[in-house]
C-alpha positions as YAML, in Angstrom:
chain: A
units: angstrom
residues:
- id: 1
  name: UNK
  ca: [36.84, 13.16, -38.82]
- id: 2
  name: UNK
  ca: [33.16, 13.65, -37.00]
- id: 3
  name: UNK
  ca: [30.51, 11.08, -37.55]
- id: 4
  name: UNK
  ca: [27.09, 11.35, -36.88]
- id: 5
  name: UNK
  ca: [25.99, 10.05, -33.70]
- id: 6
  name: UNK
  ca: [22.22, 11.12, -33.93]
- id: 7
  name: UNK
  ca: [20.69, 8.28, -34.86]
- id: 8
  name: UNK
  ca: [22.23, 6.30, -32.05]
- id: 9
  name: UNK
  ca: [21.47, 9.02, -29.58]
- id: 10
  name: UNK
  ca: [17.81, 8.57, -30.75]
- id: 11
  name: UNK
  ca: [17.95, 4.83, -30.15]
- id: 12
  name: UNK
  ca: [19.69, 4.52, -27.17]
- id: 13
  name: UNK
  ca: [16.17, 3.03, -25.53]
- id: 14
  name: UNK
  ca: [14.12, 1.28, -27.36]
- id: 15
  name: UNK
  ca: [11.94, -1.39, -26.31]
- id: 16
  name: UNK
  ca: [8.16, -2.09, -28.16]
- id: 17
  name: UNK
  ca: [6.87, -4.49, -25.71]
- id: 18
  name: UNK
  ca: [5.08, -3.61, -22.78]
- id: 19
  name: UNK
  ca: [6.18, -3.22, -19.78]
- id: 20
  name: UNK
  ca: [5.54, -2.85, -15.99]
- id: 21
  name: UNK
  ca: [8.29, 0.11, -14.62]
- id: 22
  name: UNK
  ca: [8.29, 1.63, -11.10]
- id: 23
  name: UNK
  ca: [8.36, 4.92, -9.82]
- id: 24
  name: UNK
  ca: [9.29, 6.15, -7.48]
- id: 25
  name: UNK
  ca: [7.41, 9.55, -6.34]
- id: 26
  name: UNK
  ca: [6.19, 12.14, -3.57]
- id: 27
  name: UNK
  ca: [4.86, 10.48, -0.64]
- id: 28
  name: UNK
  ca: [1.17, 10.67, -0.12]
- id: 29
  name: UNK
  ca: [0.83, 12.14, -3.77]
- id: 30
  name: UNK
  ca: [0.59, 8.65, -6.03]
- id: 31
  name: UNK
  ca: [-2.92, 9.80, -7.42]
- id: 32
  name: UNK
  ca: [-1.80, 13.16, -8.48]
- id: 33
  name: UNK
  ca: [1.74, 11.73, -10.27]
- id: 34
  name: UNK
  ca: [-0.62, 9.48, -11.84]
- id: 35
  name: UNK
  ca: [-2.79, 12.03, -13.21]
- id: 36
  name: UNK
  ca: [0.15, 14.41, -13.85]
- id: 37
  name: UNK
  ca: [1.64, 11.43, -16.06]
- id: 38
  name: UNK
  ca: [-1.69, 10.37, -17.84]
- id: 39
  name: UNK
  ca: [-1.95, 14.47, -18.81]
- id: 40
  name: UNK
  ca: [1.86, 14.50, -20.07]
- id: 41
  name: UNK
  ca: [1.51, 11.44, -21.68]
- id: 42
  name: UNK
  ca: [-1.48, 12.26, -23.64]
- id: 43
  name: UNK
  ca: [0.08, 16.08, -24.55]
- id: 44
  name: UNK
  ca: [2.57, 14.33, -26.03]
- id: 45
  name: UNK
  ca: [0.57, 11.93, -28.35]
- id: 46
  name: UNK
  ca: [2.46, 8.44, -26.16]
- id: 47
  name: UNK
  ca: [-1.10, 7.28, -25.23]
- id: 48
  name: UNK
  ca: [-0.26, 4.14, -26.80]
- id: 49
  name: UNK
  ca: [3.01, 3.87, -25.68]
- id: 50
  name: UNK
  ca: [1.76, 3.60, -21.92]
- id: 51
  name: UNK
  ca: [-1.23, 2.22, -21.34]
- id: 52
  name: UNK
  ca: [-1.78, 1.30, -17.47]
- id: 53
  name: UNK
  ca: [-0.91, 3.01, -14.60]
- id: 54
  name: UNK
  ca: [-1.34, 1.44, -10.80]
- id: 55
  name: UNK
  ca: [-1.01, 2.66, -7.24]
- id: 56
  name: UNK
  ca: [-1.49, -0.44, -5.60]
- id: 57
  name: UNK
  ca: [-4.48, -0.78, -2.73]
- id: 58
  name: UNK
  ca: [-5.10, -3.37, -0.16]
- id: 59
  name: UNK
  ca: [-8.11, -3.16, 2.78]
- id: 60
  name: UNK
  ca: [-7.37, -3.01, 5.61]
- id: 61
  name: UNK
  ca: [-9.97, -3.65, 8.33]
- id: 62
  name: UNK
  ca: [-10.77, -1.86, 11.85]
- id: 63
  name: UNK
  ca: [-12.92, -1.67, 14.67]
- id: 64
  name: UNK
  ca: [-14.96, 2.01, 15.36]
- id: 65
  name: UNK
  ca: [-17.28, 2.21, 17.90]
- id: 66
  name: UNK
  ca: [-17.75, -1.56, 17.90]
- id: 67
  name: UNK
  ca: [-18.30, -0.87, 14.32]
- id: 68
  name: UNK
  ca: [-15.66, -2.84, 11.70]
- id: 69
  name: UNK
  ca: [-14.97, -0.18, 8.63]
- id: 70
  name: UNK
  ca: [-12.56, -1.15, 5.92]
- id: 71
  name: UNK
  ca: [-10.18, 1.45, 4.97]
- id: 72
  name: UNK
  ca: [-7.85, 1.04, 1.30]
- id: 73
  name: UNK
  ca: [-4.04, 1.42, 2.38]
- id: 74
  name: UNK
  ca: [-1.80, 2.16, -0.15]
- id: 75
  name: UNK
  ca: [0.54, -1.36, -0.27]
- id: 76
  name: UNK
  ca: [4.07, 0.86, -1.74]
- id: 77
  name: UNK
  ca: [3.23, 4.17, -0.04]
- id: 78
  name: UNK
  ca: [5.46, 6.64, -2.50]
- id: 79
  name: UNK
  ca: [5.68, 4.14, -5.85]
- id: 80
  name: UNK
  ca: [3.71, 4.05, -8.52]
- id: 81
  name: UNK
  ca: [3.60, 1.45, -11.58]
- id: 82
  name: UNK
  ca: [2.79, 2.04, -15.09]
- id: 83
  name: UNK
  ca: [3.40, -0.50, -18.14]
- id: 84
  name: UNK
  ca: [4.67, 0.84, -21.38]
- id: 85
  name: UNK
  ca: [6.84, 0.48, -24.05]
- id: 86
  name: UNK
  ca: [10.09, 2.11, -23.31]
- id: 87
  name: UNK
  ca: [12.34, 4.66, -25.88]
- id: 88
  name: UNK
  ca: [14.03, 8.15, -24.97]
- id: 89
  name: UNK
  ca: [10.71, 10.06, -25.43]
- id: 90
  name: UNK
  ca: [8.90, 8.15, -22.89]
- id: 91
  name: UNK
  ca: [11.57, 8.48, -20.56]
- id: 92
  name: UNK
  ca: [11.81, 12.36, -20.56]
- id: 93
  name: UNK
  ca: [8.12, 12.42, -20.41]
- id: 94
  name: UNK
  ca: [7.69, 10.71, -17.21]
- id: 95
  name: UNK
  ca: [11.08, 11.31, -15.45]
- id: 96
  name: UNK
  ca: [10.17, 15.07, -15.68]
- id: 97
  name: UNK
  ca: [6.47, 14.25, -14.40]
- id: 98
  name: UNK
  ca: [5.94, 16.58, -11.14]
- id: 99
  name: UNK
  ca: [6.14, 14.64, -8.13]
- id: 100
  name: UNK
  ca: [8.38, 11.83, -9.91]
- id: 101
  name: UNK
  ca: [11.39, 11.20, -8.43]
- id: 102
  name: UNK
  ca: [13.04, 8.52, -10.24]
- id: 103
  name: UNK
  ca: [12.35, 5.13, -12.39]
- id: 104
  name: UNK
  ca: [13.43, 2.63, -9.58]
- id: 105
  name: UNK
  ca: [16.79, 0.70, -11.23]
- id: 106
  name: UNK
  ca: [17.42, 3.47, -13.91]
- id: 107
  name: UNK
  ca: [20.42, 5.23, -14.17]
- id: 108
  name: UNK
  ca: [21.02, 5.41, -18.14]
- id: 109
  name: UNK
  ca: [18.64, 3.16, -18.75]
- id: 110
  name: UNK
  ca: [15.11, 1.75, -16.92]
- id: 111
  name: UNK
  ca: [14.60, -1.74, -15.74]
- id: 112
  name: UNK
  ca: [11.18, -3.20, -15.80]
- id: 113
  name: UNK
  ca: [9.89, -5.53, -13.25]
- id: 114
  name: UNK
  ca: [9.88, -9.24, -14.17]
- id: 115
  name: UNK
  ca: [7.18, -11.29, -14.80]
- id: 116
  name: UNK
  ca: [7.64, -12.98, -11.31]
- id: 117
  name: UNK
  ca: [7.85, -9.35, -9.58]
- id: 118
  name: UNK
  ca: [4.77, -8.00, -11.25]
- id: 119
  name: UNK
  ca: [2.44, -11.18, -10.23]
- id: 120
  name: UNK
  ca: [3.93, -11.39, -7.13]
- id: 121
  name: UNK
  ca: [2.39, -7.85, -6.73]
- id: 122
  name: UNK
  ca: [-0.88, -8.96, -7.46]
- id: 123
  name: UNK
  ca: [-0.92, -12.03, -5.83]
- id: 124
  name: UNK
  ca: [-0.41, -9.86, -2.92]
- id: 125
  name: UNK
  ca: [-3.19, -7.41, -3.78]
- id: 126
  name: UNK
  ca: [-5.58, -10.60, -4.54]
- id: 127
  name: UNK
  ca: [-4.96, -12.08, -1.30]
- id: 128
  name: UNK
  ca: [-5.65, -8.73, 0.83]
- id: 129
  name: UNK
  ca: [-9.16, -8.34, -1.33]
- id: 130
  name: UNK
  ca: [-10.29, -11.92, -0.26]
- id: 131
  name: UNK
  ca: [-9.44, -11.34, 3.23]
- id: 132
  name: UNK
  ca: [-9.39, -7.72, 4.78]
- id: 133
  name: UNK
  ca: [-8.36, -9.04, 7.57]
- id: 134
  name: UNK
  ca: [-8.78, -7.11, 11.30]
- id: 135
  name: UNK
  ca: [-5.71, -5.37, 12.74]
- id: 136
  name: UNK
  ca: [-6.06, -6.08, 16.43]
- id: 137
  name: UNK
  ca: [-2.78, -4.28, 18.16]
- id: 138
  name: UNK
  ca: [-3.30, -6.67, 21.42]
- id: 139
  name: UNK
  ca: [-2.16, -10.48, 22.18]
- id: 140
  name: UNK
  ca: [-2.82, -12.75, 24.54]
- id: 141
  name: UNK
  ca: [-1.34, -12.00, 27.60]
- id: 142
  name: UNK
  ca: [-1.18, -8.26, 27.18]
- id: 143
  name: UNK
  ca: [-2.77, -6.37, 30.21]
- id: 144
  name: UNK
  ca: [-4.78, -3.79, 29.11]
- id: 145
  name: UNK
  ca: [-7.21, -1.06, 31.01]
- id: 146
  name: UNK
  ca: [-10.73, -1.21, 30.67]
- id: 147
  name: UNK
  ca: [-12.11, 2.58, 29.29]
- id: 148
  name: UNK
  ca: [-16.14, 1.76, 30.57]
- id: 149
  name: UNK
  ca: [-18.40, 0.32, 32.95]
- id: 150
  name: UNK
  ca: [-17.67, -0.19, 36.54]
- id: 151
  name: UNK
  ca: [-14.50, -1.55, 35.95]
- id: 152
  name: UNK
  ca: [-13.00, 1.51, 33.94]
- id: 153
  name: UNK
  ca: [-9.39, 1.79, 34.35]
- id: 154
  name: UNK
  ca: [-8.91, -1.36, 36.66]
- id: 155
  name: UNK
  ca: [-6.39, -3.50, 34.86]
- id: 156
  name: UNK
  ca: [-7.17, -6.71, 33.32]
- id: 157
  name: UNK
  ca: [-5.02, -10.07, 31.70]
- id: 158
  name: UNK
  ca: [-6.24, -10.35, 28.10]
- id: 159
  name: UNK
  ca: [-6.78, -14.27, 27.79]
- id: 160
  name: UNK
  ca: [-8.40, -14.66, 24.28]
- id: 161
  name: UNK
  ca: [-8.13, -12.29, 20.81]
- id: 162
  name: UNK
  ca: [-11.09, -12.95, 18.38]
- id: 163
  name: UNK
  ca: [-9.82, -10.69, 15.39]
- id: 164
  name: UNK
  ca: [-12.77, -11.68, 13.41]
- id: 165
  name: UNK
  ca: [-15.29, -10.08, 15.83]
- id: 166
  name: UNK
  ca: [-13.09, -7.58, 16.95]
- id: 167
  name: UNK
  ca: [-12.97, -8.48, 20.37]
- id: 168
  name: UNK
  ca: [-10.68, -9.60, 23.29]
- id: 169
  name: UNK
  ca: [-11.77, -11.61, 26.77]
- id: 170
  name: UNK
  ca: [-10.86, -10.74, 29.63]
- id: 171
  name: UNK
  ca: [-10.81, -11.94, 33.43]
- id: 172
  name: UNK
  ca: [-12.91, -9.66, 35.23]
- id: 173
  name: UNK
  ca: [-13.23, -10.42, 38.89]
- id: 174
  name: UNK
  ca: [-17.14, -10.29, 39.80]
- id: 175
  name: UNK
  ca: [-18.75, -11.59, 43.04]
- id: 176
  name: UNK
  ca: [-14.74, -12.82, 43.99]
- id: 177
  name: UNK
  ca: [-14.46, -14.79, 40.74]
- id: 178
  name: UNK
  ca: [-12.69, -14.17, 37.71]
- id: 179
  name: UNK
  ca: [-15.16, -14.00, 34.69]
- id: 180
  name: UNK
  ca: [-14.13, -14.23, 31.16]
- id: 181
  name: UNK
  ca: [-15.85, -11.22, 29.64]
- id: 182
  name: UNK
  ca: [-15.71, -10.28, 25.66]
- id: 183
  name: UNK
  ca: [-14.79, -6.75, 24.89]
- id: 184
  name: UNK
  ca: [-14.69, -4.55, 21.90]
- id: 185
  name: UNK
  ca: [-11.14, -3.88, 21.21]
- id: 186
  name: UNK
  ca: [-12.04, -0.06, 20.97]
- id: 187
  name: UNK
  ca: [-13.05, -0.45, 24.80]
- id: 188
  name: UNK
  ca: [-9.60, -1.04, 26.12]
- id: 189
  name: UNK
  ca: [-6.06, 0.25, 25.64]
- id: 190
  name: UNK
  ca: [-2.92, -1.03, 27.30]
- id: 191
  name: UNK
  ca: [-1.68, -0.26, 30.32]
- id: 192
  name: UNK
  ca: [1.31, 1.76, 30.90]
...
């Protein structure tokens, strides 16, 4: 005796409530999964099955030419987020998305992030936007070579790191005395 399994083959996912899931996908290619997925998803008539899609961005701050410039870094370099309802259809659709490599915590079915993951995520997101704060690869104590002036590649003690300015002080020796000088971090680089 056969019985008819189709209609729990066409239910075996079925959520209505929506959802943040995460992808995993081709490094350095987030934007273009995205826009594969929002063109696959819209082919298929699921435009209100999944409604947000996110590559999350933090800035990240720099010094140039005694310049700072803010740069966006991508936080999850090779995931990507979207939030959607969940059933079979929307599955195939975006686990056969070019560049997608899996729904993180699916096997036979996907796992969405929890409430707690998902604001953690933007907590973390918020927190970058208020402060892009300054990367400055040097610490006190570090002895670093000075690229300029008189004193270029003479070795110096870095006694002071001002990431807000983008600048270290140094001891520079002048008229047989050690002077604290500021310094654009772009100026120096450590000695080897």
């Amino acid at each position: 005796m056969q019985r008819d399994n189709t209609s729990e083959i066409k239910k075996q996912i079925e959520d209505r409530n929506y959802k943040w899931y995460v992808l995993s996908v081709t490094s350095w290619q987030e934007a273009l999964v995205i826009e594969n997925l929002q063109e696959r998803v819209n082919k298929q008539g699921l435009a209100d099955d999944v409604v947000d899609y996110l590559c999350p961005m933090v800035s990240e701050a720099s010094i140039k030419k005694g310049e700072k410039i803010v740069k966006q870094k991508k936080l999850y370099p090779g995931y990507v987020f979207f939030k959607s309802r969940m059933n079979d259809k929307i599955w195939y659709v975006v686990r056969n998305t070019p560049g997608v490599r899996l729904i993180v915590g699916a096997e036979t079915k996907p796992i969405p992030l929890s409430d707690q993951e998902y604001q953690q995520i933007m907590d973390q997101i918020a927190q970058s936007q208020e402060r892009s704060e300054l990367k400055v690869p040097y610490k006190v104590g570090d002895i670093v070579l000075l690229k300029q002036w008189d004193f270029k590649g003479m070795k110096w003690n870095i006694k002071e790191v001002d990431s807000e300015k983008g600048v270290v002080v140094v001891s520079v020796e002048m008229l047989w005395r050690l002077t604290p000088v500021a310094v654009a971090i772009d100026q120096i680089e450590l000695a080897s």
